[in-house]
N, C-alpha and C positions, 0 to 999 in steps of 0.2 A: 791788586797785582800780587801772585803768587811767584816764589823763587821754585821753582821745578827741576828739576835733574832726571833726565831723559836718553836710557842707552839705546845706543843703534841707532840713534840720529843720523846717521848718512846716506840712507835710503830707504827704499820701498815705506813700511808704515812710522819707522822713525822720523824719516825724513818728512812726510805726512803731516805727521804728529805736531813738529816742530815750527811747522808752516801754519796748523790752526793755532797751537798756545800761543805764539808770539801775535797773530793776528787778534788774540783776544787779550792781549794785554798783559800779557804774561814775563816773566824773567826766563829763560827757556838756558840753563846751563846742558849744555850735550858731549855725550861720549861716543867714539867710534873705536875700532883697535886702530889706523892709523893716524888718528886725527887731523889735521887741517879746517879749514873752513870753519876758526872758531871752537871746532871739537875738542875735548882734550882725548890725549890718544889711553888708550888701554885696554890692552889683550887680557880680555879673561881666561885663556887658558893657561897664564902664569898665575900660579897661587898668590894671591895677596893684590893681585892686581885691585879687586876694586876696594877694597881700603883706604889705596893710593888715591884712586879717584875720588873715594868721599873727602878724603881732607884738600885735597886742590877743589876741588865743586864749593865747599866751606870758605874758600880763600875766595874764587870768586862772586860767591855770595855775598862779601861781605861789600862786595864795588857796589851792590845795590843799594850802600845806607844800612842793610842789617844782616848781623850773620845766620843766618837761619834759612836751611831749605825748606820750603811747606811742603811739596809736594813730591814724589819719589815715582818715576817711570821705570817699570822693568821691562824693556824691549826686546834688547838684544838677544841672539839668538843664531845656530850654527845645526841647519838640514845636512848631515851627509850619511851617505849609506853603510853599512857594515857588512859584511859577508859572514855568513855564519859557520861558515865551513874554513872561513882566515883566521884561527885561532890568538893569533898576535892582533892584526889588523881590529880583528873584535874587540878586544878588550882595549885597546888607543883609543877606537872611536866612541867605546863607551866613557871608558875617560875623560877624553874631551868634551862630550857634549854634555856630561854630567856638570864640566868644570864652565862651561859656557851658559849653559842654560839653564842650569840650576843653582849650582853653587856663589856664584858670580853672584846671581838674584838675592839669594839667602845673604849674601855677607852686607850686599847693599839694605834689605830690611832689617837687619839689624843694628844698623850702624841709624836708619832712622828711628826706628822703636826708640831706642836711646834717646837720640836728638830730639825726638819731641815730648818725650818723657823730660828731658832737660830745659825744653824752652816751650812750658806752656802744658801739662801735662795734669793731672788731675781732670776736673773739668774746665781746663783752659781751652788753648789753642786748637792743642793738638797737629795733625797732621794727618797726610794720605797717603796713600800707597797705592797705587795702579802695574796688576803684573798681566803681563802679555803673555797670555798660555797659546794654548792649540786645541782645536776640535779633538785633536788627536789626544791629549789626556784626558777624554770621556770613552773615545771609541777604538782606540786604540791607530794604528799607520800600517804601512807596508810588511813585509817579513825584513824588510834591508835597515827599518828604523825604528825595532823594538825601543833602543835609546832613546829615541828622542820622544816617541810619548808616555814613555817611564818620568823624560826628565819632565813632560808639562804634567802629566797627572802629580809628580810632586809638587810642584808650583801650585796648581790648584788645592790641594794641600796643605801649603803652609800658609797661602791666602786664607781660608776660613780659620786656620790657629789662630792668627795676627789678629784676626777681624773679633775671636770669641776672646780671647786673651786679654785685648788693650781697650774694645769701646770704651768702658768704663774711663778712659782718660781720652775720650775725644781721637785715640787712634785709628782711623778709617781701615781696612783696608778690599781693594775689588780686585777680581782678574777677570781678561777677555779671552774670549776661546773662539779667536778666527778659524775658519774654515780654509779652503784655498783663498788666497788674495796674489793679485796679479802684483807681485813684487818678484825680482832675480830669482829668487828662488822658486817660486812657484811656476816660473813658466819654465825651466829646466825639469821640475817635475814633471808638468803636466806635456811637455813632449816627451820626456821619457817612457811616461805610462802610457802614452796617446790621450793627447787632450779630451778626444771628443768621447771616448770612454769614461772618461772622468766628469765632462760636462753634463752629462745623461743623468747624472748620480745628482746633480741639485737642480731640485726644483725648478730654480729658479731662471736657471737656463744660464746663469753665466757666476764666475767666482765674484770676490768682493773688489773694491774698489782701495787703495792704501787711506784715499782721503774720507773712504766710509768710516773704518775705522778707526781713523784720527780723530773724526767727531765724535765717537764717544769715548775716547781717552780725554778730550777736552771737556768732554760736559762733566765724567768721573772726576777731575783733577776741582770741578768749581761747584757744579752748581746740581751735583745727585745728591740726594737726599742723605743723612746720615744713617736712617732707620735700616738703608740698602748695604750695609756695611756687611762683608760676609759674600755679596751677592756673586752671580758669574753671569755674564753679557754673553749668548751666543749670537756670533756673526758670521753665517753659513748658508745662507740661503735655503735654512731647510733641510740640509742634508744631512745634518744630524738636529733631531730634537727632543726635547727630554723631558 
């Protein structure tokens, strides 16, 4: 059984996610911005926020018998549009989504790099990292959300540093690059742009499923190989391939 720490737990593929680690026997600690159901709450677009969340996630780690997180989820994540002719409006929403979507990510892998560099590190224990990008940091989004696959192509990014940086002490780390997945947000896209215009574009004739993608956050989190460290999971039916 792994101690795991999982943002964006309250839905679409958080909520997924949460549903397979726990069924495989997992410690599943989760974050939402307003917590309930178990969650602890924290808004990443307040600076320092997820700091906060790693040392309470450490506090309830430690109900399990040991204080140590193994595994590290980066989920969380914030689609909203920009208008490029809003000169204020532009640069809030780049703001925000950098502070949500990336930076949030970056302060949580640091805070494990450490942690498992502290408990098990050489060729010990080690630890994992699983960050949840976007198709869209390969191929780029919309003209409305330059941001947000600025902020996954950084993600993907700092996943191969962590991955080339830390093997050497057992630090894992992968990212997934969903394509559309039928979560809140993607079906507010996909009628905005006209679904069936969008559906044309994969293959495969329909988006992803939350609980497809939770299954290979769960196989990432246990039982993927270490040699795959570094790697990127595309889950797009096709619609982008590389």
């Amino acid at each position: 059984m792994a101690n795991i720490l999982l943002t964006g737990a309250s839905r679409g593929i958080g909520a997924a996610a949460r549903v397979a680690l726990e069924q495989a026997g997992h410690s599943v600690i989760g974050q939402s911005t307003a917590g309930g159901d178990s969650l602890i709450a924290a808004d990443f677009a307040n600076p320092r926020a997820a700091d906060a969340l790693w040392a309470k996630a450490l506090e309830l780690a430690a109900a399990t018998g040991e204080r140590r997180i193994d595994v590290l989820v980066n989920n969380a994540g914030v689609f909203e549009a920009a208008d490029i002719a809003d000169g204020d409006g532009f640069a809030a929403t780049w703001a925000r989504s950098h502070a949500i979507n990336l930076q949030s990510a970056a302060d949580l892998c640091r805070h494990a790099v450490l942690h498992f560099q502290e408990n098990g590190g050489g060729k010990g224990r080690g630890g994992r990292i699983i960050n949840v990008a976007s198709r869209a940091g390969h191929r780029g989004d919309s003209p409305q959300h330059w941001h947000y696959a600025a902020a996954k192509a950084g993600m993907l990014a700092m996943t191969k540093t962590i991955a080339r940086g830390y093997a050497g002490q057992n630090i894992l780390a992968f990212a997934i690059t969903p394509g559309f997945t039928m979560t809140g947000m993607a079906e507010e896209y996909l009628a905005s742009r006209g679904g069936d215009k969008l559906l044309a574009d994969i293959p495969l004739g329909r988006v992803a499923s939350p609980q497809e993608v939770a299954e290979m956050i769960r196989w990432l989190a246990s039982d993927a190989p270490a040699s795959m460290t570094g790697a990127t999971l595309d889950i797009n039916g096709a619609s982008y391939v590389r």
